[in-house]
C-alpha positions as CSV (number, residue, x, y, z in Angstrom):
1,X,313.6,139.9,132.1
2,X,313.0,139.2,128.3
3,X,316.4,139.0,127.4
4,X,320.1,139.1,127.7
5,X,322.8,136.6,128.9
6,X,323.9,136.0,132.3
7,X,326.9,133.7,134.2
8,X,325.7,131.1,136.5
9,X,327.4,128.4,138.1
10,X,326.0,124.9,138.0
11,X,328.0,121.7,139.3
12,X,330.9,124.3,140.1
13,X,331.4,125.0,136.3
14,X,330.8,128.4,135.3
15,X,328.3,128.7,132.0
16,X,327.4,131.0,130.3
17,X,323.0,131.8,130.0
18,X,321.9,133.1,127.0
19,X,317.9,134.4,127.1
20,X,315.3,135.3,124.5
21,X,311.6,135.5,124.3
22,X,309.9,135.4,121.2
23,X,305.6,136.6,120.8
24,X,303.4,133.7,120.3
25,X,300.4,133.0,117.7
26,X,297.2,133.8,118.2
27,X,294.3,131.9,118.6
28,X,290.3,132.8,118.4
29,X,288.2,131.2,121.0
30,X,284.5,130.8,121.4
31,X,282.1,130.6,124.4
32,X,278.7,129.5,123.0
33,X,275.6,129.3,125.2
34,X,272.5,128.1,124.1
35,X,269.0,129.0,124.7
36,X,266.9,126.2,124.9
37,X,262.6,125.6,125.1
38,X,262.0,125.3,129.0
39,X,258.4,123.8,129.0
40,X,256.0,122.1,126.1
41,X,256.7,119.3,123.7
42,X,260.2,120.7,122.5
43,X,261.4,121.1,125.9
44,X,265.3,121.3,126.0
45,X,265.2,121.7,122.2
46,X,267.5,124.7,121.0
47,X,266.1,127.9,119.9
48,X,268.8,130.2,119.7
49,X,272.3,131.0,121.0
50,X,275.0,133.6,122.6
51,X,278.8,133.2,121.6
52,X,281.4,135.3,122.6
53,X,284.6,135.0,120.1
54,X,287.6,136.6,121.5
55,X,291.2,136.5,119.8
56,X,294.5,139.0,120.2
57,X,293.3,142.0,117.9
58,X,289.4,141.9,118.1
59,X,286.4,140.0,118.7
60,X,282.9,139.6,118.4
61,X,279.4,138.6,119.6
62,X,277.2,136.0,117.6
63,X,273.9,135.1,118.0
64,X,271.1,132.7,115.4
65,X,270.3,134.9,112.3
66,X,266.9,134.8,113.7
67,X,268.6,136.0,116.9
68,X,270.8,138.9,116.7
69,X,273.0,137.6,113.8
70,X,276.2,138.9,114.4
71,X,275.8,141.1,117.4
72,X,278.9,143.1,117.6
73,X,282.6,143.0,116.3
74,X,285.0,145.0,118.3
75,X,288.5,145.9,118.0
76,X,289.9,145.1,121.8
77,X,290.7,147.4,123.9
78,X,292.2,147.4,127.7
79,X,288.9,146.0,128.8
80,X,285.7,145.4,127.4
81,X,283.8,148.8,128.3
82,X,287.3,150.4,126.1
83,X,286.6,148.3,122.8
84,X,285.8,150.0,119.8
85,X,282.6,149.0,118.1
86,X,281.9,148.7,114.4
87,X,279.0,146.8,113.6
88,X,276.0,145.8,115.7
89,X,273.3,143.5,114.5
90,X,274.7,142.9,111.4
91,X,274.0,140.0,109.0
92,X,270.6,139.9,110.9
93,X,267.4,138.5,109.7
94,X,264.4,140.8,110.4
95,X,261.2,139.8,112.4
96,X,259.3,142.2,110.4
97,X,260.4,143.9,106.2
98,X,260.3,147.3,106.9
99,X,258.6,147.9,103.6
100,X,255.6,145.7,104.1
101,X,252.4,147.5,104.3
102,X,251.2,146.7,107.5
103,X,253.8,146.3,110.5
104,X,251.7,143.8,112.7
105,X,248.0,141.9,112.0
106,X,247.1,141.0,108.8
107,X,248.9,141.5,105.5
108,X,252.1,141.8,107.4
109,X,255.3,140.9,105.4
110,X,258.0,139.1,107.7
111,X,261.7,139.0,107.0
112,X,261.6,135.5,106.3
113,X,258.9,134.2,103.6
114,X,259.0,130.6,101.7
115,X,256.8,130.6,98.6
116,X,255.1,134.1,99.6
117,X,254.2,132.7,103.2
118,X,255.1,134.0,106.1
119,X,258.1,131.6,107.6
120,X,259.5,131.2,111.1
121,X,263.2,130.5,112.3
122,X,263.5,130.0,115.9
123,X,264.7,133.2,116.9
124,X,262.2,135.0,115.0
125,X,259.7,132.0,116.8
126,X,260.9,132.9,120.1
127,X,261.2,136.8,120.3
128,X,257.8,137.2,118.7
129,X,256.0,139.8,121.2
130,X,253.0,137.3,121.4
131,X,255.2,134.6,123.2
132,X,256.7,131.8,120.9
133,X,258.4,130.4,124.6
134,X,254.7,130.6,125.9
135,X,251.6,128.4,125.2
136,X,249.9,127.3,122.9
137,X,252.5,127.8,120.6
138,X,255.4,126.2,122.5
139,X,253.9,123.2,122.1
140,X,253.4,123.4,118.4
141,X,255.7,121.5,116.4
142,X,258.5,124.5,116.9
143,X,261.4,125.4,114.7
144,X,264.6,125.1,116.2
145,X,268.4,125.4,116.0
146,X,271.7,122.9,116.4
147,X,275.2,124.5,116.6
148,X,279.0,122.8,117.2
149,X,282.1,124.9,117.6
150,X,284.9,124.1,116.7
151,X,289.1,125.7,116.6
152,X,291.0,126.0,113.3
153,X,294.5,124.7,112.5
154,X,295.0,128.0,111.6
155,X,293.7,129.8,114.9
156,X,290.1,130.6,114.2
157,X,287.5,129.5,115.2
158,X,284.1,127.9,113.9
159,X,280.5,128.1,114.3
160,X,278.0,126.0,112.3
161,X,274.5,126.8,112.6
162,X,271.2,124.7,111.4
163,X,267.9,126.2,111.2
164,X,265.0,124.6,110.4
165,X,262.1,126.6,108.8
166,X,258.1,126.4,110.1
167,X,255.2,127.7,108.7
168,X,251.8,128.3,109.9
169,X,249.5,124.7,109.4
170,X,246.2,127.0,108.7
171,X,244.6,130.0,109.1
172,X,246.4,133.6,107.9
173,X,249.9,132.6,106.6
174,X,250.0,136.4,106.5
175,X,249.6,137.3,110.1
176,X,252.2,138.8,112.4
177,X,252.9,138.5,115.4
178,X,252.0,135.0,116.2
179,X,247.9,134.7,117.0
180,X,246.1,131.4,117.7
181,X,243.2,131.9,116.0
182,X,245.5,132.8,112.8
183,X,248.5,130.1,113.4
184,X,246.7,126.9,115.2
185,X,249.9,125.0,114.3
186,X,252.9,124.6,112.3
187,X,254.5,122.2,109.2
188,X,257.8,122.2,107.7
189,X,258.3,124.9,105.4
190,X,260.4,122.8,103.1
191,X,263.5,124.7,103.8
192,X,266.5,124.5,106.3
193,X,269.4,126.9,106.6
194,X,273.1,126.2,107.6
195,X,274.8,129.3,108.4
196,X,278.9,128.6,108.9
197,X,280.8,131.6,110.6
198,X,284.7,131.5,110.8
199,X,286.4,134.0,113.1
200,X,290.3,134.5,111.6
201,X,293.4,134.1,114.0
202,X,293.5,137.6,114.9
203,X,289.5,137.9,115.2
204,X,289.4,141.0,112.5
205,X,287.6,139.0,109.5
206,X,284.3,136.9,110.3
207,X,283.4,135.4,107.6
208,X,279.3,134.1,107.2
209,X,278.5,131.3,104.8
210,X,274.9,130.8,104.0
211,X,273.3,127.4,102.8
212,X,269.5,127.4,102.2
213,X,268.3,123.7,101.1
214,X,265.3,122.0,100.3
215,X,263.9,119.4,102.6
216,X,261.3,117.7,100.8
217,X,263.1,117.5,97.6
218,X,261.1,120.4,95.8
219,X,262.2,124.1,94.7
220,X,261.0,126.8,96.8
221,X,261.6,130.5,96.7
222,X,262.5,132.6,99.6
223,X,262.3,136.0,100.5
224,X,265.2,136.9,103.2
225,X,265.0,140.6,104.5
226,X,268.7,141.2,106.4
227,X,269.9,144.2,108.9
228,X,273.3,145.5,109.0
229,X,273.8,148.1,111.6
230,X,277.2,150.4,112.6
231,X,277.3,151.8,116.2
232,X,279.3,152.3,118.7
233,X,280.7,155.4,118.5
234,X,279.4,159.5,119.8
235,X,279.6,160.7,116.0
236,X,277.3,159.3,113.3
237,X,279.4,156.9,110.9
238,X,279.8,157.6,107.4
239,X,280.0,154.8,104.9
240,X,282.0,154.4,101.3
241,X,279.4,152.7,98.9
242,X,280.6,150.7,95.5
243,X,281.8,153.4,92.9
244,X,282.6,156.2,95.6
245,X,285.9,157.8,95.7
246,X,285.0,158.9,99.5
247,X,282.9,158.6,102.6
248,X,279.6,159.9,103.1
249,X,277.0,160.2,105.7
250,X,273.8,158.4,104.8
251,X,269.9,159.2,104.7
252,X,266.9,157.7,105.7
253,X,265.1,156.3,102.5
254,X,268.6,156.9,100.7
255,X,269.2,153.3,98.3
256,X,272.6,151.9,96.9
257,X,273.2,150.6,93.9
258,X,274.9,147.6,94.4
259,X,276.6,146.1,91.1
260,X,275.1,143.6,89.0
261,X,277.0,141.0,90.3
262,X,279.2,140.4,93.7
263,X,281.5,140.6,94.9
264,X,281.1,143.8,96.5
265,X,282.0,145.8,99.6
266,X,280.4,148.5,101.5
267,X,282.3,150.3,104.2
268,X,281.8,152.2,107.4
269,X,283.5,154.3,109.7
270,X,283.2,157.6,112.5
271,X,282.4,161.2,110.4
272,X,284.9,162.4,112.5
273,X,287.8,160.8,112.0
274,X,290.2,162.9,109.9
275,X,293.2,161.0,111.0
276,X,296.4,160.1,108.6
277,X,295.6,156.8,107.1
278,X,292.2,157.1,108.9
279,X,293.6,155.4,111.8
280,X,290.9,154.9,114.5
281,X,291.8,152.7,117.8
282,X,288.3,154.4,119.8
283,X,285.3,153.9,117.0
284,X,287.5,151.5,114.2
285,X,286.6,150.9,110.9
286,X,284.5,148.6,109.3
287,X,283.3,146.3,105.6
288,X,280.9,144.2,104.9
289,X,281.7,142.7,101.5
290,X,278.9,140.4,99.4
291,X,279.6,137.5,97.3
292,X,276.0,138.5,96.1
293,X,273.8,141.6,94.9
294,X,271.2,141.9,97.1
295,X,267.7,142.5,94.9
296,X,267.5,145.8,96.7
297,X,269.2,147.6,99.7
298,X,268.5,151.1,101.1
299,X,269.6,153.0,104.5
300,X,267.2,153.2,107.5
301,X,269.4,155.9,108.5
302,X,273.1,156.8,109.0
303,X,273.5,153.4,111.3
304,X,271.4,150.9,110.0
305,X,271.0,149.4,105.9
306,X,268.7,147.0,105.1
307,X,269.2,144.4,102.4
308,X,266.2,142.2,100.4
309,X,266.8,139.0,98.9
310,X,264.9,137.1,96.4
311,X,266.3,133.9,96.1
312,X,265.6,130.3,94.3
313,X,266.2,127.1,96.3
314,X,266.5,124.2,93.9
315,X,265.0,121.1,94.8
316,X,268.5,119.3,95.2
317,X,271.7,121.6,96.4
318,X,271.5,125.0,97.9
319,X,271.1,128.2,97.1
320,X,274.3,130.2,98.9
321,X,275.5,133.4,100.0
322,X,278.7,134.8,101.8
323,X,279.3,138.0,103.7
324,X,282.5,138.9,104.8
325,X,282.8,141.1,108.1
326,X,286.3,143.3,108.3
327,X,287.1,145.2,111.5
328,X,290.4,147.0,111.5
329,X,292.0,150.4,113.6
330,X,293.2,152.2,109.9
331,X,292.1,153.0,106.5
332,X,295.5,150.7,105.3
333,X,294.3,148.0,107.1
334,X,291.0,148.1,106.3
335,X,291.9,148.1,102.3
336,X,294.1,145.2,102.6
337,X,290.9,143.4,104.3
338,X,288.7,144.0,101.8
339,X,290.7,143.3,99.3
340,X,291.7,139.5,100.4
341,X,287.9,139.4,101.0
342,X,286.9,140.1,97.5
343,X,289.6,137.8,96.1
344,X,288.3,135.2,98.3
345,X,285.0,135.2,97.0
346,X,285.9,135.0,93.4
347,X,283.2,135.6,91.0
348,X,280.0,135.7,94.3
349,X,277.9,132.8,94.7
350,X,274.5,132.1,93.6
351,X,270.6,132.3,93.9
352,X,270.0,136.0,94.2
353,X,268.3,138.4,91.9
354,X,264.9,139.6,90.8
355,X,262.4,142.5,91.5
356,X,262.4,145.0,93.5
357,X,260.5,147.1,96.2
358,X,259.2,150.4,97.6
359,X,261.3,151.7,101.0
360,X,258.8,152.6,103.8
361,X,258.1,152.2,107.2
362,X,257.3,149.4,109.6
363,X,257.5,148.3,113.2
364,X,258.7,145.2,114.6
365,X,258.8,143.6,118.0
366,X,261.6,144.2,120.6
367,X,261.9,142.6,124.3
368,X,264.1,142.9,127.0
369,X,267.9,143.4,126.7
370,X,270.4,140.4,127.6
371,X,267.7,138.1,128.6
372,X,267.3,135.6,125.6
373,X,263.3,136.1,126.2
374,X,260.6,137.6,124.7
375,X,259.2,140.9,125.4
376,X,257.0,144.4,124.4
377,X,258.2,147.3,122.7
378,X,259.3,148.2,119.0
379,X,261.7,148.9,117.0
380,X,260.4,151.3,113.9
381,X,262.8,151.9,112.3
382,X,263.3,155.4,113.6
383,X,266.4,157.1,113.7
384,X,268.2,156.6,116.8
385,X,270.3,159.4,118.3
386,X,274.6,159.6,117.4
387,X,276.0,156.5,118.8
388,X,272.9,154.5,120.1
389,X,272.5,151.3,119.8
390,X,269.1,149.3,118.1
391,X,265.8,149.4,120.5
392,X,266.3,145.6,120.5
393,X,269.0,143.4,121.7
394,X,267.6,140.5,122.5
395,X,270.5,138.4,123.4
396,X,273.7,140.2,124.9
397,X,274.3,143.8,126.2
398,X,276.5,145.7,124.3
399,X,276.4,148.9,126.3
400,X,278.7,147.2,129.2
401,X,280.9,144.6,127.2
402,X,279.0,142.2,129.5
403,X,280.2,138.2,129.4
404,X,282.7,139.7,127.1
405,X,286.3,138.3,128.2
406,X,289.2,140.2,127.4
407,X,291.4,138.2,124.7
408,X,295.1,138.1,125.5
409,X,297.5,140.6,123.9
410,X,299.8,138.4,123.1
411,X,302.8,139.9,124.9
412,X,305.9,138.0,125.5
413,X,306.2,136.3,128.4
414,X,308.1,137.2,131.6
415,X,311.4,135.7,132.3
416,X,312.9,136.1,135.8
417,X,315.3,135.0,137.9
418,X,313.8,132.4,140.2
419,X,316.8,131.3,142.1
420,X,320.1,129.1,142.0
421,X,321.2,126.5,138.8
422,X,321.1,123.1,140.2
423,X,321.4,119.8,139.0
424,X,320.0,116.6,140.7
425,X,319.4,113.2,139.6
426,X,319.9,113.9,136.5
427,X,317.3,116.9,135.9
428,X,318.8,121.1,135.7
429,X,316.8,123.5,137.3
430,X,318.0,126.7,135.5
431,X,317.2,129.5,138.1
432,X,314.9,131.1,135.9
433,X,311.1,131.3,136.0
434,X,308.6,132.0,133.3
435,X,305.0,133.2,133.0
436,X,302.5,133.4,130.6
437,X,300.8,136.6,130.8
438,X,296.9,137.1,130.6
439,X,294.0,134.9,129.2
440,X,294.4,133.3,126.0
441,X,296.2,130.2,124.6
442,X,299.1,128.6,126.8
443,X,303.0,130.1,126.1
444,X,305.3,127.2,124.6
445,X,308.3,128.0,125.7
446,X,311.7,126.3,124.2
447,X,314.8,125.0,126.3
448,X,317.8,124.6,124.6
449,X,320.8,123.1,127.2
450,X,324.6,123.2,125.9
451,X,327.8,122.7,127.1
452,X,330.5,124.9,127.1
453,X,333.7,123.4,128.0
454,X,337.2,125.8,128.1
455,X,339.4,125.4,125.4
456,X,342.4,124.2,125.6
457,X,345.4,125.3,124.0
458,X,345.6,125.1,120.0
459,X,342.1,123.4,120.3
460,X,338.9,125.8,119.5
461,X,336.0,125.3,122.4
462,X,333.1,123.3,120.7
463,X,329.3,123.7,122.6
464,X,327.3,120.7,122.5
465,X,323.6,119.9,123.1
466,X,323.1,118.3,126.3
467,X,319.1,118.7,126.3
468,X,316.1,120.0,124.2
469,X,312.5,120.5,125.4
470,X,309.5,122.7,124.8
471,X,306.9,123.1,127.9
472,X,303.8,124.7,128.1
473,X,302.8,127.5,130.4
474,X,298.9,128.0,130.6
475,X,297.9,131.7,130.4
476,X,298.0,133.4,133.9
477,X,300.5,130.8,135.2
478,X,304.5,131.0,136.1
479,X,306.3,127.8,135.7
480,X,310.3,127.1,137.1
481,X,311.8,126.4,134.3
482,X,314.1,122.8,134.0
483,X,315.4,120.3,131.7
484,X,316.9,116.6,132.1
485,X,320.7,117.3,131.6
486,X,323.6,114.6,130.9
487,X,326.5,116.5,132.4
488,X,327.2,119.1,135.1
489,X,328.2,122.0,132.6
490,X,325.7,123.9,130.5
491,X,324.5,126.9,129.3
492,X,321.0,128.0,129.3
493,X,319.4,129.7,126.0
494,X,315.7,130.5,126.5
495,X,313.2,131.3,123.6
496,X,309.4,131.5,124.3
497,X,306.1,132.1,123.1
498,X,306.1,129.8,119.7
499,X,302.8,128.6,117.0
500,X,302.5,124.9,119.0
C-alpha cells in the first residue's frame, strides 16, 4: 500500500488514517579500492585504483588516468550484465602514442612526455609489460598515486586523484617498455597531476578536471596522448562530430577538426538505432564535451579516437583541462546534457595548442583482465570486431558487470498494514509498517499525528497536531512505524521517501 486513507480505532476513538508516499532523492556513491606496491622500497605506496560509482539512473567505473581512466559509464539496467554501455576507456592516458615511430625499444614515443622525455605515471609504471610491480624497478624511487572520496551536498559524488610524474635518472629517456640497462633509476619529472572527477545525483554526467603543476618551480612542457573508446553494444556506434548536422560511422585514420577553441562536444551512439527521439535503453547514448581543442585528434576506428595534447605548464599555477562525460537513454536527453555541459565550461580552459602530427600505427602493452597486474600481449590498435571491448583492461571486467552493485531505483517505498493502532505510555504505534526497497541511500519517511475530535453542534470540528517526526529506514529494511502522541485520538497521514 502506497496510498489511500483508512479507519482505525485507537484508545476506542475512531480516526480517520490518511497515507501517501512520496520518491526520494538520489544519491551517487563510490566504492574505491586501491592498488598498492606489495614488495620493494615503496611497499604499501598506491599505484593505481578501482571505483565503482553507482547512483539511480547510471553509473560508472574509474580507474588512475594511467590506469584505465574512466573505464565504463552505463546507463542501469535490472542488473549489471543488463546495463547499457557507452564509453569504455575513456579519458585514458596511453602507455604508448600510436603515432610514434617505433612501438617498443628505442625511439619509442609514450603517451606521457615532459620536456620531450619519456615520463611515467604509476599506472603507466605498473602495467608496463617489463614489470614496474617487479625488481629492480620496484625499488626505484616509484611514481605513485593518493586519492579521497568524498559525497556531495547535492548527491554526487567525488574523486580526487594525485599523480606524481617520474622520469628515467639515465640511460635512453626514449626507451619503452621499461629496460634496466636503459632506465637504472628514476627522478621527479618536475610535474604532478590532480585529476578531480564528480559523478552528478543521478550518475548521467561525470565530469573530469585536470590540474598539471610544476613541482620544482620551473615551466615544463608536456605531451599527453588520451583514449576515448565507445563499446558495448552488437552494432558499430556512429558519432556526431562539431559542425555535423547528423551521425556517422567513423574510419580508421579518419581526423576531426576540432574548433579553435573549446568548448566542444563530440557524440556517440549505436548505427542502428532509428528510434523516435533516438531513444536507446539497450546501447544508450553518449558525449564527451572539451573545455579545450585538442592539438590533434583522429579515429583508430569506429570505437576508439585518440586525442594529442601539447600543453605549457607554468612554473607557478597549472595548466587545466575539463572533459565532460554525458550518458543518457534519448537523443532529447542527451541535447539537454550537452548543452548544460558547454554552458558550464564557459569559454574552455587553458594550456593547449601547438603542432601537429602524422596518424600511424603502434602497439602498446596489455596484461591480464581484472587483476590490477601486469602482463603480455598488445594492443595495436587494430580494429576490433562490432561490440568488442579494448585488448586491455587492466583493472575491472566489463564483459560481466563484475563488482558492479546495482544502484537503487528509487521507487517509493512499501507501506503495509502491520497490525492494530495502539497507544502506550505515551508512544502510538500506527499499525502500519514501511520498507525501504533495494540498495541505495536510507528512505526518510514523515509522520504527521492529528486529532480529529467530532463536532459538536453549531461548532466546526478543528484537527490538531498531536506529533511530528521523520525516521529513517536504511535501504533493504522495514521499520513499524510509531510516534510519541499526547492524547488517545489521532489520525495517521503518512508521506515517505524525502531529500534528508
Amino acid at each position: 500500500m502506497t496510498s489511500g486513507r483508512r479507519a482505525a480505532a485507537i484508545g476506542g476513538v475512531a480516526a480517520a488514517v490518511a497515507l501517501a508516499a512520496l520518491p526520494g532523492a538520489a544519491q551517487a556513491g563510490v566504492t574505491l579500492t586501491p592498488h598498492l606496491y606489495a614488495t620493494g622500497n615503496s611497499q604499501g605506496a598506491q599505484y593505481d585504483y578501482a571505483a565503482v560509482l553507482t547512483s539511480s539512473e547510471a553509473g560508472g567505473l574509474v580507474a588512475s588516468i594511467g590506469g584505465e581512466g574512466v573505464a565504463e559509464t552505463h546507463l542501469n539496467g535490472a542488473t549489471p550484465a543488463d546495463d547499457a554501455t557507452v564509453f569504455s576507456r575513456a579519458n585514458e592516458l596511453l602507455a604508448v602514442d600510436p603515432a610514434s615511430p617505433s612501438p617498443s625499444g628505442q625511439n619509442t614515443t609514450m603517451g606521457l612526455q615532459v620536456d620531450g622525455v619519456n615520463a611515467w605515471i604509476g599506472g603507466l609504471w605498473a602495467n608496463s609489460s617489463a614489470g614496474g610491480l617487479n625488481v629492480p624497478y620496484v625499488n626505484y624511487d616509484v611514481p605513485t598515486v593518493s586519492t579521497t572520496t568524498t559525497p556531495l551536498g547535492d548527491g554526487g559524488a567525488r574523486i580526487d586523484e594525485h599523480d606524481t610524474v617520474q622520469t628515467c635518472q639515465v640511460g635512453d629517456p626514449t626507451y619503452y617498455p621499461l629496460a634496466g640497462f636503459d632506465c637504472p633509476g628514476t627522478v621527479g619529472s618536475g610535474v604532478s597531476f590532480d585529476v578531480t572527477t564528480t559523478m552528478s545525483s543521478a550518475g548521467d554526467v561525470l565530469r573530469r578536471e585536470w590540474a598539471i603543476s610544476s613541482t620544482d618551480g620551473s615551466p615544463h612542457t608536456v605531451r599527453l596522448v588520451l583514449h576515448d573508446g565507445a563499446y558495448g553494444v552488437v552494432a558499430p556506434r556512429v558519432w556526431r562530430l562539431p559542425g555535423d548536422t547528423g551521425y556517422a560511422t567513423r574510419t580508421t585514420g579518419e581526423l576531426v577538426t576540432a574548433p579553435a577553441a573549446g568548448p566542444f562536444t563530440l557524440e556517440a551512439r549505436s548505427s542502428t538505432n532509428d528510434a523516435p527521439d533516438g531513444a536507446d535503453l539497450e546501447s544508450g547514448l553518449g558525449a564527451i564535451t572539451y573545455s579545450v581543442a585538442p592539438t590533434s585528434m583522429r579515429f583508430v576506428n569506429a570505437h576508439e579516437l585518440i586525442d594529442t595534447y601539447d600543453l605549457s605548464v607554468p612554473a607557478v599555477g597549472a595548466a587545466s583541462l575539463t572533459f565532460v562525460l554525458s550518458t543518457e537513454p534519448s537523443q532529447t536527453a542527451l541535447d539537454a546534457a550537452v548543452t548544460a555541459a558547454e554552458a558550464s565550461l564557459g569559454g574552455g580552459g587553458g594550456g593547449g595548442g601547438g603542432g601537429g602530427e602524422t596518424p600511424g600505427g603502434g602497439d602498446r602493452p596489455g596484461d591480464t583482465p581484472g587483476d590490477g597486474n601486469p602482463g603480455s600481449g598488445s594492443d595495436p590498435g587494430t580494429t576490433p570486431g562490432p561490440g568488442s571491448a579494448p585488448a586491455t583492461n587492466r583493472q575491472i571486467d566489463h564483459s560481466t558487470g563484475t563488482g558492479t552493485p546495482r544502484a537503487a531505483a528509487y521507487a517509493l517505498p512499501s507501506i503495509a498494514r502491520s497490525g492494530s493502532a495502539k497507544l502506550a505510555r505515551g508512544r502510538l504505534s500506527l499499525g502500519y509498517a514501511a520498507s525501504c526497497p533495494g540498495r541505495g541511500p536510507a528512505c526518510s519517511v514523515a509522520i504527521a499525528v492529528t486529532s480529529k475530535p467530532k463536532a459538536r453542534k453549531g461548532h466546526k470540528a478543528t484537527m490538531k497536531t498531536l506529533a511530528k517526526t521523520t525516521v529513517s529506514i536504511p535501504a533493504g529494511k522495514r521499520l513499524v512505524l510509531s510516534a510519541k502522541a499526547k492524547l488517545s485520538q489521532a489520525t495517521l497521514r503518512r508521506a515517505a521517501p524525502r531529500p534528508g
